[in-house]
C-alpha positions in Angstrom: 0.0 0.0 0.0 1.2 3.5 -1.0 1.7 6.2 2.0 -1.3 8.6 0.4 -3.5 4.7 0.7 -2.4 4.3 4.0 -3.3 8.5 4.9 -7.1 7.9 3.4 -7.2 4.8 5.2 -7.1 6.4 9.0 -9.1 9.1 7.8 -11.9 7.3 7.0 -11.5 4.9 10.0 -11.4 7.5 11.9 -14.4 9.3 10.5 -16.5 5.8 10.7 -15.2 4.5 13.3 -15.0 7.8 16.3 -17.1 9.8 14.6 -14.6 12.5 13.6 -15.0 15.2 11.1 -12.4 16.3 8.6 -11.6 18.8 10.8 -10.8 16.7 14.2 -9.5 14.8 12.3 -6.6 17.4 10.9 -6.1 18.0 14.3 -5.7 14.5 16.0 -3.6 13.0 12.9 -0.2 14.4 13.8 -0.2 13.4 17.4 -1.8 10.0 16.4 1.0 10.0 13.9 3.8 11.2 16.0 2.9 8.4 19.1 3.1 6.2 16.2 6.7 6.9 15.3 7.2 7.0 19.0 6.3 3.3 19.2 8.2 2.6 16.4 11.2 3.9 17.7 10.9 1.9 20.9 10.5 -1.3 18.7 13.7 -0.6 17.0 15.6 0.0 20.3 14.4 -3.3 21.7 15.4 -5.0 18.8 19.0 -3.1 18.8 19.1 -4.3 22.4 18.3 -7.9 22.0 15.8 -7.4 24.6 13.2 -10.2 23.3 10.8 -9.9 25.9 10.6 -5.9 25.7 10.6 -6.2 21.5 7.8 -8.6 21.8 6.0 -5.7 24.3 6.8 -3.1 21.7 5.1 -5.2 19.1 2.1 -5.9 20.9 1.9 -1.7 21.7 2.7 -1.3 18.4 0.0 -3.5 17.3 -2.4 -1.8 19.4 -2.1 1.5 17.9 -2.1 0.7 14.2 -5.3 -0.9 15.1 -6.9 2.6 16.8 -5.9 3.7 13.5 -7.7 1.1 10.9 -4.4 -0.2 9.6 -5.1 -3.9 10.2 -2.4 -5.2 7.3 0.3 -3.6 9.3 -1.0 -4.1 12.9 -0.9 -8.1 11.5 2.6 -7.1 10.6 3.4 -6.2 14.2 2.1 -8.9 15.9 4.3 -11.3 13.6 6.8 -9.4 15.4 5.2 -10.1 18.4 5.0 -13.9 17.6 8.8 -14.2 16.2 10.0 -13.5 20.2 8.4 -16.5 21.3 9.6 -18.7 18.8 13.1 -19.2 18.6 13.9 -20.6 14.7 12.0 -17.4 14.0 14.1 -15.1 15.9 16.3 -14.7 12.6 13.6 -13.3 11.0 13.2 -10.4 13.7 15.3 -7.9 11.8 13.9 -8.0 8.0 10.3 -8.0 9.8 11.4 -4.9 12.2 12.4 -3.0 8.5 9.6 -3.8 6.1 7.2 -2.3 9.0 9.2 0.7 9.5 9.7 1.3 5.7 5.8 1.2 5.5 4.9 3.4 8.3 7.7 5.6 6.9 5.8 6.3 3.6 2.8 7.8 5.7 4.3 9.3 8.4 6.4 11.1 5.9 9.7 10.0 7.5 12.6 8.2 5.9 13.7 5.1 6.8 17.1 4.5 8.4 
C-alpha cells in the first residue's frame, strides 16, 4: 500500500469508526502520527538491544495502535513481530520484519527510513 492509501485509510476509519469530522481529524492525525513513530522507535531499540521480551511488548503496543488507526495489514505485521519472540527458529527473521514495518509506516508518516 502506497503512504497517500495508508493516509485515506485512518481518515476514514477515523471518521467511521470515532465519529470524527475532517476537521478533528486534521487536528488529532499528527499526534496519532507522532505516538506512532514513537512506538516505532521503541520497537527498533528493543530489537538493537536484544531485549526479546521488551521487543515482543513493543510489538504488541505497536500492534495496538495501528489498530486505533484502521491499519489492520500492518498491525498483523506487528504482531508477527510479536510472535517471532516466542519462537526461537524465528528469531532470525526479527530484523527484515522490524524494517519492512518501519519502511511502511515511513511512507505515511512522511519519515525516511534508516
Amino acid at each position: 500500500m502506497k503512504g497517500q492509501t495508508y493516509r485515506q485509510t485512518i481518515r476514514n476509519h477515523l471518521a467511521t469508526a470515532y465519529l470524527l469530522t475532517e476537521e478533528k481529524i486534521d487536528t488529532v492525525l499528527p499526534a496519532f502520527l507522532d505516538t506512532l513513530l514513537t512506538h516505532m522507535r521503541r520497537l527498533e531499540k528493543n530489537l538493537e538491544e536484544n531485549d526479546l521480551e521488551l521487543l515482543a511488548e513493543s510489538g504488541h503496543v505497536l500492534k495496538g495502535a495501528l489498530l486505533n488507526l484502521g491499519l489492520h495489514e500492518l498491525a498483523e505485521m506487528a504482531h508477527a513481530i510479536e510472535r517471532c519472540c516466542t519462537a526461537p527458529a524465528a528469531v532470525a527473521e526479527l530484523e527484515s520484519r522490524v524494517a519492512r514495518l518501519k519502511a511502511e509506516i515511513a511512507s505515511f508518516t512522511r519519515q525516511v527510513p534508516r
